[in-house]
Every structure is written in structure tokens, then in C-alpha cells.
C-alpha positions as CSV (number, residue, x, y, z in Angstrom):
1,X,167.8,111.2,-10.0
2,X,169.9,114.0,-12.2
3,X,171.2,116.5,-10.6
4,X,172.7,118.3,-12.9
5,X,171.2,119.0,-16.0
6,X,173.0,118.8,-19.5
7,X,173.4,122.3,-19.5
8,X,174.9,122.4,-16.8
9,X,172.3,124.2,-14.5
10,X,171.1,122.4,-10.9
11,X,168.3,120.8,-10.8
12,X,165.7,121.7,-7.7
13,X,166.3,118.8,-5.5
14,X,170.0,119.0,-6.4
15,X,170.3,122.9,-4.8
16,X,167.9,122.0,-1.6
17,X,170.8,118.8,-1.2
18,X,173.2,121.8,-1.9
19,X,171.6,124.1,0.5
20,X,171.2,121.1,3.0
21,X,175.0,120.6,3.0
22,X,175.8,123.8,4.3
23,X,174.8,122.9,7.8
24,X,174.6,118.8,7.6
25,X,177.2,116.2,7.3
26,X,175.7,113.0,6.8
27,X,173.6,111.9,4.0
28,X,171.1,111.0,7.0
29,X,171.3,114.9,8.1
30,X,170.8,116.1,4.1
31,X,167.4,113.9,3.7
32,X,165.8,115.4,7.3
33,X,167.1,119.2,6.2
34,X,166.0,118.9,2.7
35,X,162.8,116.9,3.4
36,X,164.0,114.4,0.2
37,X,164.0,110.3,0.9
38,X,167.3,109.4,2.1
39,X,167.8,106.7,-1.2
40,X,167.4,109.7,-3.2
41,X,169.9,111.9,-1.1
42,X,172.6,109.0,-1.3
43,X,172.1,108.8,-4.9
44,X,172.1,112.1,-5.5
45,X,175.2,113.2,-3.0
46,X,177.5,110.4,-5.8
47,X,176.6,112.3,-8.2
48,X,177.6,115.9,-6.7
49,X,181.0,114.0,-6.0
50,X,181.4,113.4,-9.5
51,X,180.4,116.9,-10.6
52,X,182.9,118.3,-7.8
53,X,180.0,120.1,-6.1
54,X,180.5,118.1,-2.9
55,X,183.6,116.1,-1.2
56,X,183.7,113.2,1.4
57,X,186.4,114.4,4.2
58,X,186.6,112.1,7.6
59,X,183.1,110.9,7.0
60,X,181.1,113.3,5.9
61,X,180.5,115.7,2.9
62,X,180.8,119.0,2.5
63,X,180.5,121.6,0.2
64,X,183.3,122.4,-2.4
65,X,183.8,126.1,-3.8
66,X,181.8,125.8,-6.7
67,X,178.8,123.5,-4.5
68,X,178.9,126.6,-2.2
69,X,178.5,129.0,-5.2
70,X,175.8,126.9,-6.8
71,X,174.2,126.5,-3.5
């Protein structure tokens, strides 16, 4: 699943994962908050990582600066 689009703009799924990860830590969390399939959440949560939208800190993700302005 993309997240982000070669233009660089979010994708839907990509902002309600986003949106998810301002009160959830765990990819199990993100799915339930964001009503998405948790395979899809995993997937999607290594690709924020590589877009430095999101890091993974003792365990959990969280939002970077740019993932909380995007969000």
C-alpha cells in the first residue's frame, strides 16, 4: 500500500495511520483507531519510517514533526 504519493501528497489511509498515531503506539493500536487491517498498518507504518513521517522509540512509533504536520 503507498502512502505517499509521487507528488509527494498523503494518501487517505496514510493520514488516518497519521491521525491514528497521535494517540496510539503500537501498530496493533493504529489498525483499531484507524479501522485499517493490521497487515496493511504494518506495511504502511515502514513506509512512514522511510519518509520520516513516523519513528520507532522504546517500542513504539510516534509521530515526527513533519508526520504531526501532515497529520
Amino acid at each position: 500500500m503507498a502512502c505517499v504519493n509521487p507528488d509527494g501528497t498523503i494518501t487517505a489511509s496514510a493520514k488516518a495511520i497519521l491521525t491514528a498515531l497521535g494517540s496510539a503506539t503500537t501498530a496493533e493500536q493504529v489498525a483499531s483507531l484507524a479501522g485499517l487491517p493490521l497487515f496493511r498498518v504494518r506495511s504502511a507504518l515502514r513506509e512512514l519510517l522511510g519518509a520520516g513521517l513516523a519513528v520507532l522509540e522504546d517500542g513504539g512509533y510516534r509521530l515526527t514533526d513533519e508526520g504531526r504536520r501532515r497529520a
